[in-house]
N, CA, C and O atoms as a GROMACS GRO file, in nm:
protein
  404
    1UNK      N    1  -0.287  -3.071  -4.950
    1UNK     CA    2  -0.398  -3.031  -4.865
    1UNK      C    3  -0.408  -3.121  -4.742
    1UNK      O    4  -0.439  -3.080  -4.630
    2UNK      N    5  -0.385  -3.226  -4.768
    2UNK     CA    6  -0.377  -3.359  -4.614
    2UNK      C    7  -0.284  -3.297  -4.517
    2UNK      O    8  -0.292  -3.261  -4.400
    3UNK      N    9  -0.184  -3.297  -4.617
    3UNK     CA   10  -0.080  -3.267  -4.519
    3UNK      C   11  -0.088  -3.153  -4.405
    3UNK      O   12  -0.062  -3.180  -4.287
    4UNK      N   13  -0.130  -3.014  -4.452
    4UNK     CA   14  -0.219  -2.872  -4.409
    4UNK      C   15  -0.336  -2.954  -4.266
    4UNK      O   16  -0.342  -2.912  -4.150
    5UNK      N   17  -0.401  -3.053  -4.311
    5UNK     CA   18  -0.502  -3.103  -4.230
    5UNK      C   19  -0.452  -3.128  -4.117
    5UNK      O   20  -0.506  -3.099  -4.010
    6UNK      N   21  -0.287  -3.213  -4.135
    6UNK     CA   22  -0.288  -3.283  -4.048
    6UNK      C   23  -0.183  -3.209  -3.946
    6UNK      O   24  -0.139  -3.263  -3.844
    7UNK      N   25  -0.159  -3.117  -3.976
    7UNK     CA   26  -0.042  -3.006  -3.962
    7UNK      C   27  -0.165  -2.927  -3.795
    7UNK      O   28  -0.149  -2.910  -3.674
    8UNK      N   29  -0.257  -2.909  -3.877
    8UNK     CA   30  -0.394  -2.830  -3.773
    8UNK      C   31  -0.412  -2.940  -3.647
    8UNK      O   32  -0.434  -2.914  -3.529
    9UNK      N   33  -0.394  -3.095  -3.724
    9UNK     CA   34  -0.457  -3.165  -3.569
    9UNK      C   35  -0.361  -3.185  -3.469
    9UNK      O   36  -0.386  -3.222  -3.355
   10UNK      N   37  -0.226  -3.154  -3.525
   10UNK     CA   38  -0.116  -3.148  -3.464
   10UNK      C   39  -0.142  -3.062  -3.324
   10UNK      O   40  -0.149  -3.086  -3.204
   11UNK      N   41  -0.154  -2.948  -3.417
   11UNK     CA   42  -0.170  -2.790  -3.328
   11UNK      C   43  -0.260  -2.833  -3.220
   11UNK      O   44  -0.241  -2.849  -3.099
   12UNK      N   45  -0.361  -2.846  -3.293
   12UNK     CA   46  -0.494  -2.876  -3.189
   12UNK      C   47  -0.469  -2.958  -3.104
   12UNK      O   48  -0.540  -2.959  -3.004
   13UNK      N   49  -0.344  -3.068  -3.116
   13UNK     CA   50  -0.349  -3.162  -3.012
   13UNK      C   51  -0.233  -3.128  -2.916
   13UNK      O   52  -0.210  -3.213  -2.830
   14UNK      N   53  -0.195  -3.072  -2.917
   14UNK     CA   54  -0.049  -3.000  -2.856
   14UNK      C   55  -0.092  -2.843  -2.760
   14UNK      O   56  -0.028  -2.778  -2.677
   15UNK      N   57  -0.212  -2.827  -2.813
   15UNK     CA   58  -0.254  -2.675  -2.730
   15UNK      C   59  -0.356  -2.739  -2.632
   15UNK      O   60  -0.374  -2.702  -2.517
   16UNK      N   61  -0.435  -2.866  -2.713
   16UNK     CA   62  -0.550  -2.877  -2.592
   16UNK      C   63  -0.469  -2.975  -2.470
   16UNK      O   64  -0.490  -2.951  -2.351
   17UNK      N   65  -0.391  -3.069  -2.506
   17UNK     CA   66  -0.254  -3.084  -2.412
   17UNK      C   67  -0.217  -2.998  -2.342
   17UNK      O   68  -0.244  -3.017  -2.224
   18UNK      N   69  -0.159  -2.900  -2.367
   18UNK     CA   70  -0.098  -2.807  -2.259
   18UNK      C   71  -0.202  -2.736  -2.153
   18UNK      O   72  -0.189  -2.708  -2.034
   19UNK      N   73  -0.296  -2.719  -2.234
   19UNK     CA   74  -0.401  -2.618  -2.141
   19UNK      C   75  -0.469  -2.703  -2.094
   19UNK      O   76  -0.578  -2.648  -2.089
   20UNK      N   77  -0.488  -2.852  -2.034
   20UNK     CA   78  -0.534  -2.964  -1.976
   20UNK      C   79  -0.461  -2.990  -1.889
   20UNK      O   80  -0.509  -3.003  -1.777
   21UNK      N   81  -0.317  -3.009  -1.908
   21UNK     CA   82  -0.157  -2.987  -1.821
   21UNK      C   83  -0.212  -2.881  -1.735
   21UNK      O   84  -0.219  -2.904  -1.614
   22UNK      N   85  -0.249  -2.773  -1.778
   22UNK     CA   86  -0.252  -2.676  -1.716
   22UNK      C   87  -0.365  -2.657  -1.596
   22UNK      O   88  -0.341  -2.598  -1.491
   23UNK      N   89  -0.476  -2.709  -1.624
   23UNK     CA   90  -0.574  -2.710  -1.514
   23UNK      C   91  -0.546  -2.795  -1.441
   23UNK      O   92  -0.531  -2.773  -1.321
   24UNK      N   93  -0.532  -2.918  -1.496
   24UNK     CA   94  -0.447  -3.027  -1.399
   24UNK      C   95  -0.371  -2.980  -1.246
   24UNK      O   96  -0.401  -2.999  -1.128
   25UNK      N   97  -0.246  -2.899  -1.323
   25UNK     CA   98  -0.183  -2.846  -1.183
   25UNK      C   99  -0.263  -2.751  -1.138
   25UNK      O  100  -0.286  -2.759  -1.018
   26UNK      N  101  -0.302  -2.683  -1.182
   26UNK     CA  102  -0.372  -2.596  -1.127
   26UNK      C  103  -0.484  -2.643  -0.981
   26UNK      O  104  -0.499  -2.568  -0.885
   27UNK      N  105  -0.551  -2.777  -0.996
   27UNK     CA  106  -0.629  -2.841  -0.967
   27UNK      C  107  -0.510  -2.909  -0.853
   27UNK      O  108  -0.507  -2.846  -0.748
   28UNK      N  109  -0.447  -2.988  -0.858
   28UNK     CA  110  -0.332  -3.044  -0.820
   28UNK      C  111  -0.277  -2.967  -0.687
   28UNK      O  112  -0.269  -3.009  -0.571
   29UNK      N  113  -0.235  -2.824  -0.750
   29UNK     CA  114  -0.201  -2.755  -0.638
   29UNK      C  115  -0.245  -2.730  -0.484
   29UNK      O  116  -0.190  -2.720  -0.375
   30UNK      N  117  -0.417  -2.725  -0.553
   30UNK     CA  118  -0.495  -2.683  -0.455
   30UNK      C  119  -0.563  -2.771  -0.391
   30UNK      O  120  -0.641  -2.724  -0.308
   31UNK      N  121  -0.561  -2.919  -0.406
   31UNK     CA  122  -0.595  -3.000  -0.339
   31UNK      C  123  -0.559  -3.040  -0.175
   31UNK      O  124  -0.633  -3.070  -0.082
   32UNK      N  125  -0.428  -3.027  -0.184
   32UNK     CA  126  -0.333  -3.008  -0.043
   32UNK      C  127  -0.443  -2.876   0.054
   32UNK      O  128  -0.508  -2.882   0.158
   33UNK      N  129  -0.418  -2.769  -0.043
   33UNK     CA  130  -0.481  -2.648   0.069
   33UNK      C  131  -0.657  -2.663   0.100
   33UNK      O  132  -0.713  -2.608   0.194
   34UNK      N  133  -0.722  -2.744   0.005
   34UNK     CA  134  -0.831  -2.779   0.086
   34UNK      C  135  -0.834  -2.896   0.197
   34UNK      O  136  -0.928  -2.923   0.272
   35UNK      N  137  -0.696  -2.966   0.189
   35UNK     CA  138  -0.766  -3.098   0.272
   35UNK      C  139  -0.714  -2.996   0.418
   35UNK      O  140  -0.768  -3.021   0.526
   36UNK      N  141  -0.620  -2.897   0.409
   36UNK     CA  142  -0.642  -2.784   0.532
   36UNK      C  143  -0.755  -2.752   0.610
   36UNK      O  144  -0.764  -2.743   0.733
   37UNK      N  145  -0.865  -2.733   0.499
   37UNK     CA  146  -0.963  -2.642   0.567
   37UNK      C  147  -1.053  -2.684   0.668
   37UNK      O  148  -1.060  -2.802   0.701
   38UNK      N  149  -1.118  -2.600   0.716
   38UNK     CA  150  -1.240  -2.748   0.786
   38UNK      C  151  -1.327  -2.772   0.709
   38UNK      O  152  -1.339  -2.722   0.597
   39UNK      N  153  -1.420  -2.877   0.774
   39UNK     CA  154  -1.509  -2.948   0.656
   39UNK      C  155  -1.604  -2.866   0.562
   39UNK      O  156  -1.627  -2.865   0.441
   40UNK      N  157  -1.652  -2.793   0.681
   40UNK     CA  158  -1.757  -2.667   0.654
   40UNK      C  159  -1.745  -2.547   0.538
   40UNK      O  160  -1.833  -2.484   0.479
   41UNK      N  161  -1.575  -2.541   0.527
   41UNK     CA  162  -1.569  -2.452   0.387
   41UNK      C  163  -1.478  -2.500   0.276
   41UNK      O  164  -1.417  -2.425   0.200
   42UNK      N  165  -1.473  -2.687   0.274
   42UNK     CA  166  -1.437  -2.751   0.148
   42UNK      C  167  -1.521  -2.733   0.048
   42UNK      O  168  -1.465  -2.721  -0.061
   43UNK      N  169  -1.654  -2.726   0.046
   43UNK     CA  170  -1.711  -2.778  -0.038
   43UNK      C  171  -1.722  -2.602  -0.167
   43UNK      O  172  -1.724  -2.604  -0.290
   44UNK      N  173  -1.727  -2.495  -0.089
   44UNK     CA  174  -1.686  -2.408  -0.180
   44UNK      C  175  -1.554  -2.420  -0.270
   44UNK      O  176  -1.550  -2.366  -0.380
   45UNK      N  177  -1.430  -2.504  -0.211
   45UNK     CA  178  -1.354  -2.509  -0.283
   45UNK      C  179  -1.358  -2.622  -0.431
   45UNK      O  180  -1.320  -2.611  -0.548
   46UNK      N  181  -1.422  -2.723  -0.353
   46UNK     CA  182  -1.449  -2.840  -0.442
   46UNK      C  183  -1.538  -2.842  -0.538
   46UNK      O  184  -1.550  -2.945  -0.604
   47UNK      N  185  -1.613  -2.735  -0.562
   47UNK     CA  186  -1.704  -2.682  -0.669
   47UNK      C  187  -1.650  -2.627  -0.787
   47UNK      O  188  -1.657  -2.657  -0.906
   48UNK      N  189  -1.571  -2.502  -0.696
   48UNK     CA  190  -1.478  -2.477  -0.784
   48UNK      C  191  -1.341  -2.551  -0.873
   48UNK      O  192  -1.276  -2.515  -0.971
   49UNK      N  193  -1.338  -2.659  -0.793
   49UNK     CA  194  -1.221  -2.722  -0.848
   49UNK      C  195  -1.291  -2.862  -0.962
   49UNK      O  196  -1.230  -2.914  -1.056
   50UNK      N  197  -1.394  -2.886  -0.928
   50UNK     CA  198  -1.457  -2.950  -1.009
   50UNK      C  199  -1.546  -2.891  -1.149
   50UNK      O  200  -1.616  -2.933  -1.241
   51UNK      N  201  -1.501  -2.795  -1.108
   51UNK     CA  202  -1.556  -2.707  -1.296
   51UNK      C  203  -1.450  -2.706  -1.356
   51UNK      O  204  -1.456  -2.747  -1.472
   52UNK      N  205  -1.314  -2.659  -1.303
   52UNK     CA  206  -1.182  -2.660  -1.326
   52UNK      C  207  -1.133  -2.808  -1.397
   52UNK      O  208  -1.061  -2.794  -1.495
   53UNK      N  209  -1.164  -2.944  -1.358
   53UNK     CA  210  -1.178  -3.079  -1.398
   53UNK      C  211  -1.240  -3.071  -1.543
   53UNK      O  212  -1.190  -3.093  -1.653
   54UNK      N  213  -1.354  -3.035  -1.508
   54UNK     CA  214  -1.485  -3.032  -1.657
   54UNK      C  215  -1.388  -2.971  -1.721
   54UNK      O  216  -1.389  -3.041  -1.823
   55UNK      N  217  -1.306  -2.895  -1.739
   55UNK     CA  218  -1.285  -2.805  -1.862
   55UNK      C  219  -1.145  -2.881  -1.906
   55UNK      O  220  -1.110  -2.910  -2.020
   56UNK      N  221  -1.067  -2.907  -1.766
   56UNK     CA  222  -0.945  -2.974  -1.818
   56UNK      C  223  -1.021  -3.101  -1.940
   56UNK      O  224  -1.007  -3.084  -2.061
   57UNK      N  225  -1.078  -3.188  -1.898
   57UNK     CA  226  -1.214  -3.342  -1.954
   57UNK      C  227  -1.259  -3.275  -2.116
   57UNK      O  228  -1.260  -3.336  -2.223
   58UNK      N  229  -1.288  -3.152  -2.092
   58UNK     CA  230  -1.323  -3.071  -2.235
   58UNK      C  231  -1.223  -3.071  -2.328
   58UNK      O  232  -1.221  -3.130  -2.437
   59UNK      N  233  -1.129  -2.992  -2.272
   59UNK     CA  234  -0.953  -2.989  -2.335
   59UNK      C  235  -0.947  -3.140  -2.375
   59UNK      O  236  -1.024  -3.139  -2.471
   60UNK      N  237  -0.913  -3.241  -2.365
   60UNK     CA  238  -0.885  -3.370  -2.362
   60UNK      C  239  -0.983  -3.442  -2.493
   60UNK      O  240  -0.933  -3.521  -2.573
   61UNK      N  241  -1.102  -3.407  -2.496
   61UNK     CA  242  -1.206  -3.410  -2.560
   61UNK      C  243  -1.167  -3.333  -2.711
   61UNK      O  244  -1.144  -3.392  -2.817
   62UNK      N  245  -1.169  -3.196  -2.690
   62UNK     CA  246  -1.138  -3.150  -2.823
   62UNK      C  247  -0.968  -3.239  -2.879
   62UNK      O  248  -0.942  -3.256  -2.998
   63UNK      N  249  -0.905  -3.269  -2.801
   63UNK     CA  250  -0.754  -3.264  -2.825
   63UNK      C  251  -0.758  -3.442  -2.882
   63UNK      O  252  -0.662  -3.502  -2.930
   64UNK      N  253  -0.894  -3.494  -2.861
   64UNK     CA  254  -0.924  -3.657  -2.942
   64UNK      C  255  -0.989  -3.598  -3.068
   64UNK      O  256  -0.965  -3.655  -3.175
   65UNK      N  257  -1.056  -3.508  -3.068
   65UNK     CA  258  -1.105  -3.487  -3.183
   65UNK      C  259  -1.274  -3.496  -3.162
   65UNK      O  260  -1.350  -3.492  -3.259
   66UNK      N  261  -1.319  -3.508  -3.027
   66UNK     CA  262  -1.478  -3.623  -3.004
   66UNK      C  263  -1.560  -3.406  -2.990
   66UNK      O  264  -1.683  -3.394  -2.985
   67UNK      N  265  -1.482  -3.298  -2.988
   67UNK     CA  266  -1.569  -3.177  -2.989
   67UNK      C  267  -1.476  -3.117  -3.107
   67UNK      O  268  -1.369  -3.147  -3.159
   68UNK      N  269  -1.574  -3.014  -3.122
   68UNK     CA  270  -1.515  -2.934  -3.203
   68UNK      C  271  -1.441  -2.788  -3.112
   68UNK      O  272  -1.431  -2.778  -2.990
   69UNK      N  273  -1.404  -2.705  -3.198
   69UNK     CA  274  -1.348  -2.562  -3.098
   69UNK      C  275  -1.439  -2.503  -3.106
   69UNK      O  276  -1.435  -2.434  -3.004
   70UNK      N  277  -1.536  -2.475  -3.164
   70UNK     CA  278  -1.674  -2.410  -3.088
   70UNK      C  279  -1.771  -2.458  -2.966
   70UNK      O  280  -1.837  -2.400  -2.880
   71UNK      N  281  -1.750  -2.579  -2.997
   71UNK     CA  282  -1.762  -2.648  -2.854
   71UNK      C  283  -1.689  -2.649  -2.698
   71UNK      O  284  -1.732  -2.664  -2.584
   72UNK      N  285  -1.540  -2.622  -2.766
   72UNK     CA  286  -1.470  -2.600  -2.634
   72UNK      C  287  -1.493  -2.520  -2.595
   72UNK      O  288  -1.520  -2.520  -2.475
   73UNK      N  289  -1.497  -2.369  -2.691
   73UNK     CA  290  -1.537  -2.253  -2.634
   73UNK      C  291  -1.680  -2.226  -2.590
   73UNK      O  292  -1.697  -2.190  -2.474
   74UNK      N  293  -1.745  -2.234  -2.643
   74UNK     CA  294  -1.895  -2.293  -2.512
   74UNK      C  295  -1.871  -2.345  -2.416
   74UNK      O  296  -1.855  -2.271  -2.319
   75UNK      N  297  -1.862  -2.438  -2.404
   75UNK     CA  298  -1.786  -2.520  -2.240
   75UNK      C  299  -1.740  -2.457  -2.180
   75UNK      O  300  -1.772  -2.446  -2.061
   76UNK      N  301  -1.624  -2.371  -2.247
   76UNK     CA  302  -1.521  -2.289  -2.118
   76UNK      C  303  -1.609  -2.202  -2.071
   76UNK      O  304  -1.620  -2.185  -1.950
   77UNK      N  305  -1.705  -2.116  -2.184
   77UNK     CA  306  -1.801  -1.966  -2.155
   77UNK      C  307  -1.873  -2.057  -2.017
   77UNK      O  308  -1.853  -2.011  -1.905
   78UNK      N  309  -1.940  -2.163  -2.029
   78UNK     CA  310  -2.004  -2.244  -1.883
   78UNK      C  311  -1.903  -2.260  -1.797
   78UNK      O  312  -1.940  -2.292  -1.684
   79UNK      N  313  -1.804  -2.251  -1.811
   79UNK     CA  314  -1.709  -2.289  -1.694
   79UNK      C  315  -1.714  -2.142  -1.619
   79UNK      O  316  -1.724  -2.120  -1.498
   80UNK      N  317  -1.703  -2.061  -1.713
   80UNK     CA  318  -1.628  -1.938  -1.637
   80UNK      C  319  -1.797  -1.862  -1.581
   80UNK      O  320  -1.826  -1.794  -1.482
   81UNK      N  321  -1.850  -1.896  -1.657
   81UNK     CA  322  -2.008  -1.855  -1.580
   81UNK      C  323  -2.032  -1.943  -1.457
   81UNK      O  324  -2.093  -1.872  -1.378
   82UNK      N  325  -2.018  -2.033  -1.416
   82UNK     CA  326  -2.030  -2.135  -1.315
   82UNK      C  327  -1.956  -2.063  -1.211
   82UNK      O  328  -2.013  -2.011  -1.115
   83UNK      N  329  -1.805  -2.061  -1.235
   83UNK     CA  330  -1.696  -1.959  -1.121
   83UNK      C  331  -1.777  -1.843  -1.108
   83UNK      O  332  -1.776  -1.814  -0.988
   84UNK      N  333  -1.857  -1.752  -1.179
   84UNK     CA  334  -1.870  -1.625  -1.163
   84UNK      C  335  -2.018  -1.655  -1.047
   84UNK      O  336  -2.029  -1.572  -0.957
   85UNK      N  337  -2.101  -1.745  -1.052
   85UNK     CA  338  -2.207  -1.817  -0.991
   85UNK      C  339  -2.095  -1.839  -0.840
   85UNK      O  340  -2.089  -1.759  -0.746
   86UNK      N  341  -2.040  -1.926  -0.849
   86UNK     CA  342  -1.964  -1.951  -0.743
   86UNK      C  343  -1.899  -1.794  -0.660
   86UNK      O  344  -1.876  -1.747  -0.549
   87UNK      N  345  -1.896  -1.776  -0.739
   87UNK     CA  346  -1.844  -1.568  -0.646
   87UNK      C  347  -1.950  -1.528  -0.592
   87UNK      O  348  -1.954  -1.480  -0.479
   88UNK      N  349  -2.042  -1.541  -0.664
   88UNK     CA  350  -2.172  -1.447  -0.591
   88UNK      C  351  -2.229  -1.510  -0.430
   88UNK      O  352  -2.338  -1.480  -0.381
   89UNK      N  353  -2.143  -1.588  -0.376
   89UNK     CA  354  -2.256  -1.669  -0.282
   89UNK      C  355  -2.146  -1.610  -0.210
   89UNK      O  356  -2.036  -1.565  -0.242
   90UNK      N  357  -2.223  -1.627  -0.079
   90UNK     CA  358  -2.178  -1.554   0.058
   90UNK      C  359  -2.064  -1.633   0.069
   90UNK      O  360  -2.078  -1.751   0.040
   91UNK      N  361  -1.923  -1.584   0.114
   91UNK     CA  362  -1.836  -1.647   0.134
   91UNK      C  363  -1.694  -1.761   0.078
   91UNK      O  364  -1.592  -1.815   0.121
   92UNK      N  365  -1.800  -1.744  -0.082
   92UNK     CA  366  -1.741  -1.825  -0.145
   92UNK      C  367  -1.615  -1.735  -0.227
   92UNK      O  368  -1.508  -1.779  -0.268
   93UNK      N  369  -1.656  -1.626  -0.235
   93UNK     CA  370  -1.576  -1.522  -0.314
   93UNK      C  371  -1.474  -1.557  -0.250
   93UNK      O  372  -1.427  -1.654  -0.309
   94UNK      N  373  -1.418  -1.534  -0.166
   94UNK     CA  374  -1.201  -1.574  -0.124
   94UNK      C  375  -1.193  -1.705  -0.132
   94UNK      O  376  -1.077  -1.745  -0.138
   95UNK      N  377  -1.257  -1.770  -0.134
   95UNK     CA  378  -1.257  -1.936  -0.183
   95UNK      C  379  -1.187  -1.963  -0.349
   95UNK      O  380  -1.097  -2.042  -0.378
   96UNK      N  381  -1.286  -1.843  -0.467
   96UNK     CA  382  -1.238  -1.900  -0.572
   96UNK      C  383  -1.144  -1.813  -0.600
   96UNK      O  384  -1.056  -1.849  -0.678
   97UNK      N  385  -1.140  -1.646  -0.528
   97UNK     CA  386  -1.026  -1.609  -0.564
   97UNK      C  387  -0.850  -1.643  -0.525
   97UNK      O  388  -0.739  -1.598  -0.551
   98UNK      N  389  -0.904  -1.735  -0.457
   98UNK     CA  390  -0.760  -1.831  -0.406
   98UNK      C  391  -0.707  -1.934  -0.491
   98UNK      O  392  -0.599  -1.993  -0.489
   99UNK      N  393  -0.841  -1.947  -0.590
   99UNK     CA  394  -0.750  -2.060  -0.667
   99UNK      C  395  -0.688  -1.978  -0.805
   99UNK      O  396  -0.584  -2.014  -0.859
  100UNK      N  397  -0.769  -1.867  -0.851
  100UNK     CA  398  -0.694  -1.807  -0.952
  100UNK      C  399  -0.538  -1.682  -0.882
  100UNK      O  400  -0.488  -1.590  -0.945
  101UNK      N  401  -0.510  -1.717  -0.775
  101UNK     CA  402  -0.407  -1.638  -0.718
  101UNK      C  403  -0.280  -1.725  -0.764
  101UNK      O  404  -0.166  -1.689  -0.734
   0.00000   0.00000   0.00000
């Protein structure tokens, strides 16, 4: 039965790894194309890229063991409600749909 236990934290630590990897670049990428912009329409990007952070920080979190996976998945449901907040404002919509392109 340990063994089964420890087989799961494996998993768990190898998926919340990758999908932390994953916002990372994701985040990474798009840093270059905001320091482009002018000042005036960074900060739509940097909102978005800073929820993108929180969740990678979440990932990292479950992947120590300090949340559980119902927790991550709450977190992410706030992450992705936050982006959907971030769409609704004037202008910001091609802002975040640039980072999921």
């Amino acid at each position: 039965m340990v063994a089964g236990r420890e087989r799961f934290r494996w998993r768990r630590r190898g998926a919340a790894s990758r999908e932390a990897a994953f916002l990372d670049g994701v985040v990474d990428a798009q840093l270059e194309f905001i320091s482009q912009l002018p000042m005036h329409r960074r900060e739509e990007f940097a909102e978005a890229l800073a929820v993108l952070v929180m969740l990678a920080q979440d990932h990292r979190y479950r992947r120590q063991g300090w949340i559980s996976r119902r927790e991550l998945r709450h977190r992410a449901g706030r992450a992705i409600a936050a982006l959907d907040v971030l769409l609704q404002a004037p202008g910001a919509a091609a802002a975040v749909r640039r980072l999921t392109e």
